[in-house]
C-alpha positions as a Markdown table, in Angstrom:
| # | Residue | x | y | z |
|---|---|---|---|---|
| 1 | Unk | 114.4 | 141.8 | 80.0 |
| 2 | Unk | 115.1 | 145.5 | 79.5 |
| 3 | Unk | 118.4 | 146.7 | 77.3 |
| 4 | Unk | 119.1 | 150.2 | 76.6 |
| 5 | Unk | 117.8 | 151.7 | 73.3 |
| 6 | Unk | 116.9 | 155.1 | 71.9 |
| 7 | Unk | 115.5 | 155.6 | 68.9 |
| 8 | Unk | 114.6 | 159.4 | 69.8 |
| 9 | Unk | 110.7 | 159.2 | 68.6 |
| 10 | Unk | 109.5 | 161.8 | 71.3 |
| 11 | Unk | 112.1 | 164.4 | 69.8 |
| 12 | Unk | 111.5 | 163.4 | 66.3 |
| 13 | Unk | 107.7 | 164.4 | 66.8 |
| 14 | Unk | 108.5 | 167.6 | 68.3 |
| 15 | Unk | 111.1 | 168.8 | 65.8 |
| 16 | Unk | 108.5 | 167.5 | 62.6 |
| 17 | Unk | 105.5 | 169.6 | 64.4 |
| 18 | Unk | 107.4 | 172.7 | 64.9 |
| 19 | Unk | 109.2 | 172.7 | 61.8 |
| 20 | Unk | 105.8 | 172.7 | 60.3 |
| 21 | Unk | 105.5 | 176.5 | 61.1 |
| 22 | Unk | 109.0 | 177.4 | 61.4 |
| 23 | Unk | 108.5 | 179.8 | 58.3 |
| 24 | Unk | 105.3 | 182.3 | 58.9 |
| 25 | Unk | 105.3 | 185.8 | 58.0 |
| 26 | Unk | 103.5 | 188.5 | 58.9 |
| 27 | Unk | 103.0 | 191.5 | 55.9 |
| 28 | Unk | 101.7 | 194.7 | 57.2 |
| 29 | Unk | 100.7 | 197.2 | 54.3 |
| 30 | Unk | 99.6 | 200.7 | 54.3 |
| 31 | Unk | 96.2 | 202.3 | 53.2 |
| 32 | Unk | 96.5 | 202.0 | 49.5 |
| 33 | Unk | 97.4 | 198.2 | 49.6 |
| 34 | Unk | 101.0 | 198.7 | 49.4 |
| 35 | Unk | 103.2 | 196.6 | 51.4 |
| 36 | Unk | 105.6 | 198.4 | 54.0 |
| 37 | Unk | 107.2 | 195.7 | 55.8 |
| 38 | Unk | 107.2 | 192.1 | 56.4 |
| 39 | Unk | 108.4 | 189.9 | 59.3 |
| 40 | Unk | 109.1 | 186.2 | 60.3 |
| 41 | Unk | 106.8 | 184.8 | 62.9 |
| 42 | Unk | 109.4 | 183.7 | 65.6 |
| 43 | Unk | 108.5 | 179.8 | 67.0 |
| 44 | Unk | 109.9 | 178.4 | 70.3 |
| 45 | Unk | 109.1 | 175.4 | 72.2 |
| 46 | Unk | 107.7 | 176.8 | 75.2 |
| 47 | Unk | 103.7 | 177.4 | 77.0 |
| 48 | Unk | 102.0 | 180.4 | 76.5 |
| 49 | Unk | 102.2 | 181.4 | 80.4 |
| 50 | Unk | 106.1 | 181.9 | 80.0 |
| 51 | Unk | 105.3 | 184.9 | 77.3 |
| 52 | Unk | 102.3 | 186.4 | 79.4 |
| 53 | Unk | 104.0 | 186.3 | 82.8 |
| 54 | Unk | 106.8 | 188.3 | 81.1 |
| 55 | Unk | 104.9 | 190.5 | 79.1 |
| 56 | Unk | 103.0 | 191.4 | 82.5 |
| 57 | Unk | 106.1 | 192.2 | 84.5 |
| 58 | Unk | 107.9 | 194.0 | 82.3 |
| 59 | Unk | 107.7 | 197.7 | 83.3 |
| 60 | Unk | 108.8 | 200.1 | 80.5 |
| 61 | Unk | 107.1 | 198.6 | 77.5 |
| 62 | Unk | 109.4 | 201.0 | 75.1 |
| 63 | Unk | 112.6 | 198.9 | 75.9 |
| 64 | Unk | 113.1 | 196.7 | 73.4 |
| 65 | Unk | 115.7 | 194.8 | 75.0 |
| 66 | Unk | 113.6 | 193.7 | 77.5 |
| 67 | Unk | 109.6 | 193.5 | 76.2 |
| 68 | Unk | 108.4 | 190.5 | 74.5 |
| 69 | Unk | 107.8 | 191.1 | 70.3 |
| 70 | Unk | 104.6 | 189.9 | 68.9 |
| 71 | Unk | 103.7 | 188.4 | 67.2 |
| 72 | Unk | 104.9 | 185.2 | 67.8 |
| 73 | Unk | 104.2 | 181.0 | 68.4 |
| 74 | Unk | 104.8 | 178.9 | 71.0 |
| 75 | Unk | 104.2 | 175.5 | 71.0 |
| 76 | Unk | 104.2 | 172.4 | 73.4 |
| 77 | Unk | 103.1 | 168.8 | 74.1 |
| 78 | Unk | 100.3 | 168.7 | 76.8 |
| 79 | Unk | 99.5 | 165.0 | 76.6 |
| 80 | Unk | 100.3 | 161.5 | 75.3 |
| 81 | Unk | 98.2 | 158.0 | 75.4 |
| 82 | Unk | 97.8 | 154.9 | 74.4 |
| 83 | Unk | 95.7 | 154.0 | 71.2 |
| 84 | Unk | 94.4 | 150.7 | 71.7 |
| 85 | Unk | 92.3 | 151.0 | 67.8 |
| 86 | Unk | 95.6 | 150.8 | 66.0 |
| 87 | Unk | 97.9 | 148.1 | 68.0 |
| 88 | Unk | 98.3 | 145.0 | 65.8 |
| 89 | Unk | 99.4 | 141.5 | 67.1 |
| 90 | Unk | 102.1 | 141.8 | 69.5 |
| 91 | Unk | 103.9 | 138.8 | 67.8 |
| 92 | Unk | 104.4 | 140.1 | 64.3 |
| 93 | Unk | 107.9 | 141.1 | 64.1 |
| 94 | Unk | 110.4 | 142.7 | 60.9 |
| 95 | Unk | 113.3 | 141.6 | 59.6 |
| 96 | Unk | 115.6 | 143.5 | 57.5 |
| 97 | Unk | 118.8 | 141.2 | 55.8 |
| 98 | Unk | 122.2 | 142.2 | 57.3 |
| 99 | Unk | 124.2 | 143.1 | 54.0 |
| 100 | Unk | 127.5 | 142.2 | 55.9 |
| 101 | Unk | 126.3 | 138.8 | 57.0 |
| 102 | Unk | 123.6 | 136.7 | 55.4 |
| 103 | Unk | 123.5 | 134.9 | 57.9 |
| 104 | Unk | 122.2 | 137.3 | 60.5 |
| 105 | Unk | 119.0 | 139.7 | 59.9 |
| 106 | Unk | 118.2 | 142.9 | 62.1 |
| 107 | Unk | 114.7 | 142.0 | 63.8 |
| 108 | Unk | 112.0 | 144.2 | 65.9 |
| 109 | Unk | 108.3 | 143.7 | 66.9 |
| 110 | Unk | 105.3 | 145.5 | 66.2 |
| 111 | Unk | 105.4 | 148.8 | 67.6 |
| 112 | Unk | 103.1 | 150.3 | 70.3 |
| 113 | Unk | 100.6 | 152.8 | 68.8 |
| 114 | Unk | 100.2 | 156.2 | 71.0 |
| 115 | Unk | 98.7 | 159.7 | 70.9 |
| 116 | Unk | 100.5 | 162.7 | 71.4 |
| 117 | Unk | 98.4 | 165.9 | 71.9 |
| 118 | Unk | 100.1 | 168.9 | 70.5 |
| 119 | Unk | 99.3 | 172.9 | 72.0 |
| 120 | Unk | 100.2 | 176.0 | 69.3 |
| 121 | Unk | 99.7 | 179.3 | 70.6 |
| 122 | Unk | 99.3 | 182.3 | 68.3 |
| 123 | Unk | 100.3 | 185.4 | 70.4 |
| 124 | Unk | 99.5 | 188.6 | 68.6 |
| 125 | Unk | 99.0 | 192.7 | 69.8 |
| 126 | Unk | 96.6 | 193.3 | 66.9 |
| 127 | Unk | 94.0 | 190.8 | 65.7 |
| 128 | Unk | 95.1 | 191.6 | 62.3 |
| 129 | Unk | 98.2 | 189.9 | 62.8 |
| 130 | Unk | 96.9 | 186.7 | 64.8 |
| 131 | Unk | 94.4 | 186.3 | 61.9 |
| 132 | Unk | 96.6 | 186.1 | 59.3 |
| 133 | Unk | 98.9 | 183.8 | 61.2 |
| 134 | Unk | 96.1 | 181.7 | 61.7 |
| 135 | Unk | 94.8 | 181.8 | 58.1 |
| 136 | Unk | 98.2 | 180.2 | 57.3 |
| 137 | Unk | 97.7 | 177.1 | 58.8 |
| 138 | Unk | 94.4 | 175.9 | 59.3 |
| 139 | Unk | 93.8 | 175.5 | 55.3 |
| 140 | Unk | 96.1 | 172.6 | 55.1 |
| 141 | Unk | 94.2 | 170.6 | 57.7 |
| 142 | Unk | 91.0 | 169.2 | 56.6 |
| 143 | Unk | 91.3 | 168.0 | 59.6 |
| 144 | Unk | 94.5 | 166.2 | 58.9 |
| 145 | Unk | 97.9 | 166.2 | 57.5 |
| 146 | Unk | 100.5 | 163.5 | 56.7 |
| 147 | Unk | 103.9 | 163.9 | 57.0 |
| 148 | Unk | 106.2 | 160.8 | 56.1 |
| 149 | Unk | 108.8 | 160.2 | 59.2 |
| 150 | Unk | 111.9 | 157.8 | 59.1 |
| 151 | Unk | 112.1 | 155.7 | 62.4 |
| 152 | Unk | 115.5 | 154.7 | 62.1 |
| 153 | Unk | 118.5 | 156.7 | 61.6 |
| 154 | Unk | 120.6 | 153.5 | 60.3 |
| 155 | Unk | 117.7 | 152.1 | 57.9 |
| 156 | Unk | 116.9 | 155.2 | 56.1 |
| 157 | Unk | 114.2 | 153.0 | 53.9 |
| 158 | Unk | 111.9 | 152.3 | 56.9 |
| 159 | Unk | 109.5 | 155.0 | 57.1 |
| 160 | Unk | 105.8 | 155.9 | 58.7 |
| 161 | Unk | 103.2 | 158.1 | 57.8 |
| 162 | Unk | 101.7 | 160.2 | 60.7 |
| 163 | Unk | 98.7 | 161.7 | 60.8 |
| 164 | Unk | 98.3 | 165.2 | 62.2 |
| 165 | Unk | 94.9 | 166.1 | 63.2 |
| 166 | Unk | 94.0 | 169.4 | 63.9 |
| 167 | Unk | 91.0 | 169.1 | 67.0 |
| 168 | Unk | 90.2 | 172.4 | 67.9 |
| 169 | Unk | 90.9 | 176.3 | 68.5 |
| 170 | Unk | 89.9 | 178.5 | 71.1 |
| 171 | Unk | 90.4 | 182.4 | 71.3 |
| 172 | Unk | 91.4 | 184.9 | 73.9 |
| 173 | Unk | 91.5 | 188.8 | 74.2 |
| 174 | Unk | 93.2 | 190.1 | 77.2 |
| 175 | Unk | 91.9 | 193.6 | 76.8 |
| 176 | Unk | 91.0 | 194.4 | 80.3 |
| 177 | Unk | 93.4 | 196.4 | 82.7 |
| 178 | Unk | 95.0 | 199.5 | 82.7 |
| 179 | Unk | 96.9 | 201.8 | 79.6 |
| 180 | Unk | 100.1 | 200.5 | 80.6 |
| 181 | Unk | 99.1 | 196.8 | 80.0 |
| 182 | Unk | 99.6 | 195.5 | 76.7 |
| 183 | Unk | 97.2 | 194.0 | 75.0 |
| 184 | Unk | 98.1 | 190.1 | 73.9 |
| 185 | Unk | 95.2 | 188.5 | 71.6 |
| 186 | Unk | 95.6 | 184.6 | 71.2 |
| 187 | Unk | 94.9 | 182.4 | 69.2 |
| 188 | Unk | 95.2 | 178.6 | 70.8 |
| 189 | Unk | 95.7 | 175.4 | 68.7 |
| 190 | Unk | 95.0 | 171.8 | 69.4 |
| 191 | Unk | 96.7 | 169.3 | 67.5 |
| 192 | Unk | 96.4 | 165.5 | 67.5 |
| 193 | Unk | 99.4 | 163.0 | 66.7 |
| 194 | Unk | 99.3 | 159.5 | 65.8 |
| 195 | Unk | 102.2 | 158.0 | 65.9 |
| 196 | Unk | 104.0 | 154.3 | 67.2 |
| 197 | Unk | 107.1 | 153.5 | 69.4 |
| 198 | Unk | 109.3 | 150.9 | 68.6 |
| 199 | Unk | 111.3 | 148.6 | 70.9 |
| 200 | Unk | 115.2 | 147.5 | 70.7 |
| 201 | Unk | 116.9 | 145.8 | 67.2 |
| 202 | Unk | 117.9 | 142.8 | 67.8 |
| 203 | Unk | 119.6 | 140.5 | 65.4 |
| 204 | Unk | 118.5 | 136.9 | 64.6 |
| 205 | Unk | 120.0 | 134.2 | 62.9 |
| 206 | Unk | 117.7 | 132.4 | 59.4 |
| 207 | Unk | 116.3 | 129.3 | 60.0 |
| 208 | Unk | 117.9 | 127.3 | 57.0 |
| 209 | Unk | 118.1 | 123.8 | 58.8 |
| 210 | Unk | 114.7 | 122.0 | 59.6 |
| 211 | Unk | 114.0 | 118.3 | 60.8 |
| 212 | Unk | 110.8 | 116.8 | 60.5 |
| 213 | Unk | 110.3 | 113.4 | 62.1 |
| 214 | Unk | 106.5 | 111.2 | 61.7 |
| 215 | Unk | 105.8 | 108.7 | 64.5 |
| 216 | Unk | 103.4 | 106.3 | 65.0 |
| 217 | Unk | 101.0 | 107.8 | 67.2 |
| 218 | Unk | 100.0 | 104.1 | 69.0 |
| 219 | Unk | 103.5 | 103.9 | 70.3 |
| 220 | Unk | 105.3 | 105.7 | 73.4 |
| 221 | Unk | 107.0 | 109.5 | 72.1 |
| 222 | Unk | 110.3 | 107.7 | 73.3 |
| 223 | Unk | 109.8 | 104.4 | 71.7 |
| 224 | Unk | 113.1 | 103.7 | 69.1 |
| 225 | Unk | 110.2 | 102.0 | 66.6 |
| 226 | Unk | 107.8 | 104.7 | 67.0 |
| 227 | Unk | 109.8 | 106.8 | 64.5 |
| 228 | Unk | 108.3 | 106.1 | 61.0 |
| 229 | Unk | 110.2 | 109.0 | 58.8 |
| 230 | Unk | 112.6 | 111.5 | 59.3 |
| 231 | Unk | 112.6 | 114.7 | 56.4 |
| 232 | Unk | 115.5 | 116.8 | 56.5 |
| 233 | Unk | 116.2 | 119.9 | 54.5 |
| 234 | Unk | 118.9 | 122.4 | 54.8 |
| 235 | Unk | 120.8 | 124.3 | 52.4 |
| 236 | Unk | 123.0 | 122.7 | 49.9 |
| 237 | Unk | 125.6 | 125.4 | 50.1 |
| 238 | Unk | 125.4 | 126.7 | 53.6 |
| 239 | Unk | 127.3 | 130.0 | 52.6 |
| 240 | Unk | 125.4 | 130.9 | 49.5 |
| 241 | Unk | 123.3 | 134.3 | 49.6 |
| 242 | Unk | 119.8 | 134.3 | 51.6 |
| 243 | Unk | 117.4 | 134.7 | 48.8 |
| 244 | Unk | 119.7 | 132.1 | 46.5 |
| 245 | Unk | 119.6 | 128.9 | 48.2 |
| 246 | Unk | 118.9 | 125.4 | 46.7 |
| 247 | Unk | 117.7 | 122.7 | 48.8 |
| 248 | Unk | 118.7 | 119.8 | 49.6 |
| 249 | Unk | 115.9 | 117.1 | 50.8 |
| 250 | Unk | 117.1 | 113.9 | 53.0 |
| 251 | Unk | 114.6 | 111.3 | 53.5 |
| 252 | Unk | 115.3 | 108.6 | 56.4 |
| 253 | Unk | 112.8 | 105.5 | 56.9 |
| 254 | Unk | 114.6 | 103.7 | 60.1 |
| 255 | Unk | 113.3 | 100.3 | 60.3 |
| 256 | Unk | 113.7 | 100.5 | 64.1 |
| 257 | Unk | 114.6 | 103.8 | 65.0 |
| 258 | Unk | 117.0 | 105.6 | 63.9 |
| 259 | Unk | 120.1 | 104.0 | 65.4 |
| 260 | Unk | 119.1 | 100.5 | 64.0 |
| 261 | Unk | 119.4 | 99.9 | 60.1 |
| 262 | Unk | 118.5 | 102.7 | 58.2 |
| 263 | Unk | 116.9 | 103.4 | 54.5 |
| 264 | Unk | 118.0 | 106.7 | 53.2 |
| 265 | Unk | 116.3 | 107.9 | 50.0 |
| 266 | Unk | 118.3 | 109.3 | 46.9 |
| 267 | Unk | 118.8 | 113.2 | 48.5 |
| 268 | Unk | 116.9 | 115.7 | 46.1 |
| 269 | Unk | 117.6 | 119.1 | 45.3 |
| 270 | Unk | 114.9 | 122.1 | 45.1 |
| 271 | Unk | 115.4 | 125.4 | 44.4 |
| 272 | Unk | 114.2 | 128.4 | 46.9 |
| 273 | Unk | 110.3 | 128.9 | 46.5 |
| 274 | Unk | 109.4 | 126.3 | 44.2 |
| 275 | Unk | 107.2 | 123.1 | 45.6 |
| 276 | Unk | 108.0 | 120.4 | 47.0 |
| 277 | Unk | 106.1 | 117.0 | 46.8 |
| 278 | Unk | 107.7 | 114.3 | 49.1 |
| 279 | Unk | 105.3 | 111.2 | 47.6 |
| 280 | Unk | 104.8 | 108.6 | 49.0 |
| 281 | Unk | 107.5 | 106.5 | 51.7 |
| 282 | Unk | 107.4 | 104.4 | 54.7 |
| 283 | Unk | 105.0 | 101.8 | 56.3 |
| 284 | Unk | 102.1 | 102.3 | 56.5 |
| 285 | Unk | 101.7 | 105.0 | 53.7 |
| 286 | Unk | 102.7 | 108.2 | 54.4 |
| 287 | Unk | 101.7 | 110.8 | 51.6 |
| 288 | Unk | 103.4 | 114.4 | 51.9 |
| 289 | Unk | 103.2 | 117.7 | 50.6 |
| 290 | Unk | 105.0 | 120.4 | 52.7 |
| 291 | Unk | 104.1 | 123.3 | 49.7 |
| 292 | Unk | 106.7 | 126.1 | 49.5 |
| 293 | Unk | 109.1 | 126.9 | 51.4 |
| 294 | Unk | 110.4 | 130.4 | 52.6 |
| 295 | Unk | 113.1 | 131.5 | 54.5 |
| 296 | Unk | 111.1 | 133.4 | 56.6 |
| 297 | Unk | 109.2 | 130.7 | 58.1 |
């Protein structure tokens, strides 16, 4: 039942969320408005108790070597569920034409929709700085933002939009304690991801042969005269391109099954998509219309 496959979604999520504020600055300016120096927010996947439990055991604040420099983010994923709203029929499945063979497409089912739940934290010394972090972010979710996501690394065109929702923020000032403590303010994100998981590729061969056989519904299934018609229709050039093949239609009326004498009708050909109307054959009469057909079916 199971086979290994990997199409790395979990990772794919993470690196799209942090790369999303990979590139914050922070510009401090002077009295008269003037800029004075600028830095880039540094971003690490990692929980906000890592960075206080460090800054709180670090003894000479001066060393730079070994204190922790704010500001800075840290983000990580806290949670991730099922989404029952967004799953689809379980049956539906894709199929992608196999450019070496066509004979063969690649085929997966409907993926599995989930929520991931997303935690940034805005650690900051000054409130200045947290604000203006924050003020860089939360005007591009109203409360959403899409970003476009390829799901497959070998079929580049297959591609999902995911909705990031931004759920809440919450605020913390860690003022209290003594002069040596520093004083961390932070600013804490919740973020909301909708996003699907995919199952293994498999391939799977086209359907270009099919037989249809009428009986006579008053006779036995395995009754020789129960068999009233036989259509068949398969390709006339079995190694002709998938989305260029001509039909060809065989019509069999048995007059006692099929391994007694046999009628065959003339052999018609139809090309890919257009009707087909069969007419009227056997005994009694037996009208037919099997519409178009598609190689899909």
């Amino acid at each position: 039942m199971f086979v290994h496959f990997y199409h790395e979604k979990i990772r794919k999520v993470v690196a799209t969320f942090g790369t999303m504020f990979n590139n914050l600055n922070v510009v401090r300016k002077d009295a008269s408005g003037a800029s004075i120096s600028q830095m880039k927010v540094p971003l690490s996947y990692s929980p906000r108790q890592k960075f206080l439990e460090r800054i709180r055991e670090t003894a000479d604040m001066s060393d730079a070597k070994l204190a922790v420099k704010l500001p800075r983010m840290a983000f990580e994923m806290t949670s991730l569920y099922y989404d029952p709203t967004r799953q689809l029929a379980k049956t539906n499945n894709f199929t992608k034409q196999v450019a070496s063979n066509t004979n063969v497409r690649t085929k997966f089912f409907t993926s599995v929709p989930y929520i991931l739940n997303f935690q940034l934290n805005i650690l900051a010394k000054t409130n200045e700085d947290a604000v203006q972090i924050l003020e860089q972010i939360i005007p591009f979710f109203n409360p959403s933002y899409t970003v476009t996501m390829k799901q497959f690394s070998d079929y580049a065109d297959i591609t999902e939009d995911i909705p990031i929702t931004l759920i809440g923020t919450s605020f913390s000032d860690d003022y209290e304690g003594s002069l040596e403590n520093r004083r961390t303010i932070i600013y804490t994100l919740d973020f909301e991801i909708k996003t699907s998981f995919y199952g293994p590729i498999a391939d799977a061969k086209i359907i270009k042969k099919s037989i249809v056989d009428f009986k006579n519904p008053d006779l036995p299934a395995d009754d020789v005269n129960s068999l009233i018609e036989r259509i068949t229709v398969e390709p006339t050039d079995p190694n002709a391109p998938a989305d260029t093949i001509d039909f060809t239609t065989n019509f069999i009326i048995p007059s006692e099954g099929l391994d007694s004498d046999q009628t065959t009708v003339q052999p018609s050909v139809v090309s890919s998509g257009d009707p087909i109307d069969f007419g009227t054959f056997g005994t009694p009469n037996l009208s037919i219309d099997l519409g178009t057909f598609s190689l899909d079916d």
